[in-house]
C-alpha positions in Angstrom: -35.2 -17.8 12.9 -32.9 -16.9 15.8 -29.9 -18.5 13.8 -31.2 -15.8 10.8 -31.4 -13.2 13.0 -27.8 -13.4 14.7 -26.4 -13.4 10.9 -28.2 -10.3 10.0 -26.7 -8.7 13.3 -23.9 -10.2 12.4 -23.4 -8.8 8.6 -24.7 -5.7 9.6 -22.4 -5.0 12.3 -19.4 -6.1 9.1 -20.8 -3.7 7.3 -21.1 -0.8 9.6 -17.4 -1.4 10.6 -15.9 -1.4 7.2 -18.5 1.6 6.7 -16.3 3.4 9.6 -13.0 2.2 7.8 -13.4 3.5 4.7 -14.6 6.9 6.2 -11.3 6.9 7.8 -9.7 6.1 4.9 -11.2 8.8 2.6 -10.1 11.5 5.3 -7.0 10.3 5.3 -7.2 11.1 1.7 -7.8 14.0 1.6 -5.8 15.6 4.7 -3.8 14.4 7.4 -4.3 12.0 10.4 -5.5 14.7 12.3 -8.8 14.8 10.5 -9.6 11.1 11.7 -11.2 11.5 14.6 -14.0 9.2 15.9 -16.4 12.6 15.4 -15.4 13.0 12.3 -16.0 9.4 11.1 -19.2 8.9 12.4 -20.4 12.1 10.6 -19.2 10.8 7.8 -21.1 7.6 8.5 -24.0 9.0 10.1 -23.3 7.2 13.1 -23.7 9.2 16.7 -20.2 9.8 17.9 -20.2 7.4 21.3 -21.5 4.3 18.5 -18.3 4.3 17.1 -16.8 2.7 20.4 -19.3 0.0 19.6 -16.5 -1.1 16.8 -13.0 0.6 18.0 -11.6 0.3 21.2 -9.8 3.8 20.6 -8.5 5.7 17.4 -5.5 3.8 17.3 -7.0 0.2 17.2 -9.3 2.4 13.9 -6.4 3.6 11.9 -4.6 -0.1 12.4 -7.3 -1.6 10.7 -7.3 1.1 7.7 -3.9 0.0 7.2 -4.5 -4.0 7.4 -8.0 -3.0 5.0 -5.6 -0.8 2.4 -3.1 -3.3 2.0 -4.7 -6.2 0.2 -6.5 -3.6 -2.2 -3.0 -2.5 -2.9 -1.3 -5.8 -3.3 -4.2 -6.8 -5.9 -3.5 -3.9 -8.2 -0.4 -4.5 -8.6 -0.3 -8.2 -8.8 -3.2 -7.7 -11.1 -0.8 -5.2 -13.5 2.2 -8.0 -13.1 0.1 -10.9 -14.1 -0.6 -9.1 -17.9 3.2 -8.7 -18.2 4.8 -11.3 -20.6 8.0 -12.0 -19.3 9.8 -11.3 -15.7 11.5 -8.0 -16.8 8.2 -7.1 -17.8 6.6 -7.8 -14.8 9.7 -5.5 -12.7 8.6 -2.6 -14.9 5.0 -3.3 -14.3 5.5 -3.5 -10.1 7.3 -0.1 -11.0 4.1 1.5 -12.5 1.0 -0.1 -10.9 3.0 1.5 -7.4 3.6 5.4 -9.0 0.0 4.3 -10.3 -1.9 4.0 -6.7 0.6 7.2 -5.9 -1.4 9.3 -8.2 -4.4 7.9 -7.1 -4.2 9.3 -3.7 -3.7 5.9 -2.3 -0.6 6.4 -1.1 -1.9 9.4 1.1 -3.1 7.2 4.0 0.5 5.8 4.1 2.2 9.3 4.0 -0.5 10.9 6.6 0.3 7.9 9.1 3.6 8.6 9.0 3.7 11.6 10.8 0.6 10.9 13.5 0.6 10.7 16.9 0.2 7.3 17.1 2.5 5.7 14.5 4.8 4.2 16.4 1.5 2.2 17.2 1.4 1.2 13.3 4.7 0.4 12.6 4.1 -3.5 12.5 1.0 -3.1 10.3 3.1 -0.8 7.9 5.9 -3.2 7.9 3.4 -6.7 7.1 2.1 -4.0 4.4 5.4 -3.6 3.0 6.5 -6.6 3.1 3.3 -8.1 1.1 3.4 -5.4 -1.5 7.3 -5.9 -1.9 6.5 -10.2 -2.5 5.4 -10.0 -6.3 8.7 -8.3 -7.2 11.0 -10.7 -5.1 8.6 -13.1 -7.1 9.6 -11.8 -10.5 13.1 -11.1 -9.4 13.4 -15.2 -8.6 12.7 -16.2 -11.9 15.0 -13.9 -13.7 17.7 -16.7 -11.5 18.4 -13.6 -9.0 20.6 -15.2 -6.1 19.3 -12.5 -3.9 15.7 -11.7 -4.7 14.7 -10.2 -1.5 17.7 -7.8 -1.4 17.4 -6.9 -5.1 14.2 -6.0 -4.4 14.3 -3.9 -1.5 16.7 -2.0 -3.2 14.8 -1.5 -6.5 12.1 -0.1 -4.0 14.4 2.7 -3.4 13.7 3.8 -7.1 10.4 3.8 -6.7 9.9 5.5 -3.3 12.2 8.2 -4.8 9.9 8.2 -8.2 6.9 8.5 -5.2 8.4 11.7 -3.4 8.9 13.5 -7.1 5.1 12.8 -8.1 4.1 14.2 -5.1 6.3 17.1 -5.3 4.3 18.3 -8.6 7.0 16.5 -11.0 5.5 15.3 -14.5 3.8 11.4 -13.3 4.9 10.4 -17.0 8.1 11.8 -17.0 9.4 10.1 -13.4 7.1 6.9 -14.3 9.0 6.2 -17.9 12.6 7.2 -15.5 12.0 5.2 -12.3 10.9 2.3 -14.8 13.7 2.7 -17.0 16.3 3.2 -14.0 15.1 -0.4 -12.3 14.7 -2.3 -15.6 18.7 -1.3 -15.8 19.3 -2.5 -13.1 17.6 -5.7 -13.1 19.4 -6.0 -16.6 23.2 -5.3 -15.5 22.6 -8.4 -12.5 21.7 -10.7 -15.3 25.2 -10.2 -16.4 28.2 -12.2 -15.1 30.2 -10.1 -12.6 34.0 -8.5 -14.2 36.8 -10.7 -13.1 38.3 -10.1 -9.8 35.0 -8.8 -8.3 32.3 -10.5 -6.2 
């Protein structure tokens, strides 16, 4: 029974954690950083104010772990988009979309209101493992098309698509810069598939 009873502490204390995250998360959807503040999430949760402490040493240690929480969701949708792709080009232009995709869903809002917090210097390493973990399925696809630089290429195909990111959320047409940003990296991905012109490296 006391073995029972420490799990059920246990689970519930997992739940009422990622309970906290996700409150965090959905105000940093739908404002800026400024809005998560421990008040805040534990009205959101129903928690008192002072048991939020309970699971977060300070905001800072909070917003970390909205970052390290958003990141696998991300990488799944678009791994999950690549994986119906037939073939490798196929699978570029799908890492293209399933990224403008989460764009339009708001998703990318926590990244965007993080950037300019108080604390994101704070957040830069869990920002950066982010990145680098969303960027892997391209370099992935970009490996198989015989790339000699896969990592390179596709840091700089990412350029495209945070471009393609800053029009959507300027008000441009999602279509419209989706079909472009898709069409521009596919291009590109296309032109290093073919041999170099003499005299050039």
């Amino acid at each position: 029974m006391p073995k029972i009873r420490a799990a059920s502490v246990a689970d519930h204390r997992a739940q009422q954690r990622a309970a906290l995250v996700a409150a965090a998360g959905e105000l940093l959807r739908e404002g800026d950083a400024s809005a998560v503040t421990f008040a805040a999430v534990a009205a959101r949760t129903g928690l008192a104010r002072n048991s939020v402490y309970k699971y977060f040493a300070d905001r800072r240690e909070l917003l970390a772990e909205v970052v390290r929480a958003a990141t696998p969701r991300w990488t799944a949708r678009i791994r999950a988009e690549m994986a119906s792709a037939d073939t490798p080009e196929d699978r570029v232009a799908a890492y293209v979309r399933a990224q403008l995709v989460l764009v339009r869903d708001g998703e990318h809002r926590i990244a965007q209101a993080l950037a300019g917090d108080r604390d994101a210097a704070v957040l830069r390493e869990g920002a950066a493992q982010a990145h680098a973990e969303i960027l892997e399925p391209l370099v992935t696809a970009l490996a198989e098309l015989g790339d000699d630089a896969p990592r390179r290429t596709a840091q700089l195909l990412q350029g495209f698509v945070n471009a393609a990111t800053t029009a959507v959320e300027s008000g441009d047409d999602f279509t419209a810069v989706t079909e472009r940003a898709v069409r521009l990296t596919t291009a590109a991905v296309s032109a290093l598939a073919q041999p170099p012109p003499p005299g050039t490296s």
